[in-house]
C-alpha positions in Angstrom: 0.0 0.0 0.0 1.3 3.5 -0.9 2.3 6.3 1.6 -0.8 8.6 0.6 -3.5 5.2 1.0 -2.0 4.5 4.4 -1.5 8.6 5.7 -5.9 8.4 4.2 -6.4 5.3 6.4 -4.8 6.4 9.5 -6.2 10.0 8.7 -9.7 8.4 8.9 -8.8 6.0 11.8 -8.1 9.3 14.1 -11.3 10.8 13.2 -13.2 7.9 13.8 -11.3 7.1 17.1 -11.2 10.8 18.6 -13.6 13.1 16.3 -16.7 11.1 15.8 -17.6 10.0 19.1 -16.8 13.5 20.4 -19.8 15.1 18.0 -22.0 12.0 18.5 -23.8 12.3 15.0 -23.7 10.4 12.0 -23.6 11.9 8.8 -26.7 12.1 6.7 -26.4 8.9 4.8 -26.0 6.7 7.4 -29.2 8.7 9.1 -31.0 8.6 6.3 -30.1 5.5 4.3 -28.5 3.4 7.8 -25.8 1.4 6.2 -22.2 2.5 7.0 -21.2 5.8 7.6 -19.2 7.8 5.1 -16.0 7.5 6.9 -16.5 3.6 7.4 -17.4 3.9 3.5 -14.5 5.9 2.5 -12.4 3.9 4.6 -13.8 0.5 2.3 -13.2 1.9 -0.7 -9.5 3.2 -0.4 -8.4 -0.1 1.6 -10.3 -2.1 -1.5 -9.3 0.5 -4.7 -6.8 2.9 -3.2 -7.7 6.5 -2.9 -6.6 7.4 -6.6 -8.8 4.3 -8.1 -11.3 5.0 -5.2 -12.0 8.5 -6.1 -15.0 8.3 -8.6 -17.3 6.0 -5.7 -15.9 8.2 -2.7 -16.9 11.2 -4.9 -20.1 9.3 -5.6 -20.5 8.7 -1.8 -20.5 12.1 -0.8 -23.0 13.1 -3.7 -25.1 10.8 -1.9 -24.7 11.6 1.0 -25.6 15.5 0.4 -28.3 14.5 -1.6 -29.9 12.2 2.1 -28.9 16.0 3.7 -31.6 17.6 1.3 -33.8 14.9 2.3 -33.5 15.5 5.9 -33.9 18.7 5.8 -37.2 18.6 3.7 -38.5 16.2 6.2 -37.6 18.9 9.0 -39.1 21.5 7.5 -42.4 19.0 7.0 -42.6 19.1 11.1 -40.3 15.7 11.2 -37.3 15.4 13.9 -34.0 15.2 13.1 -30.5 14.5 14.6 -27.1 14.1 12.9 -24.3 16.6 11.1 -23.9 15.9 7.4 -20.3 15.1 6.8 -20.0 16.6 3.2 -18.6 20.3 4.1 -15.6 21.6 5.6 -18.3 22.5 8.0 -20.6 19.6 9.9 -23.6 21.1 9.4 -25.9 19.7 12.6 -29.8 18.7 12.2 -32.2 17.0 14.3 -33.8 13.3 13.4 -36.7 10.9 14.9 
């Protein structure tokens, strides 16, 4: 495996060892879809294709997972509950859920 896989993999093991529990959310797809979250996705696809061959489906991924986001928030602004932060920014962007 190549330095930048392994500096991806490690990069998404600290986040999902110190970062995530810290926030307590999942992202949208995962709140929306259930399934894996993003990171646990992400993390999949580079140990299976390698971030370069990866790219396309983590790009993919995220579409998805911003697209469950715009769900979420139309069902909020229905009157439906929400919890979660949508992992697709630079910036979580919190919202309630159920």
């Amino acid at each position: 495996m190549n330095t930048l896989n392994t500096l991806t993999l490690n990069s998404i093991d600290l986040y999902q060892r110190w970062l995530s529990p810290l926030k307590g959310f999942r992202c949208a797809h995962a709140a929306f879809f259930g399934g894996e979250s993003c990171s646990t996705a992400v993390r999949r696809l580079v140990s299976e294709h390698g971030l370069v061959g990866g790219r396309a489906d983590i790009a993919a991924r995220f579409q998805t997972c911003r697209q469950a986001y715009g769900h979420l928030l139309s069902t909020q602004a229905t009157g439906g509950r929400i919890q979660g932060v949508c992992c697709c920014g630079p910036l979580p962007i919190p919202f309630r859920c159920g």
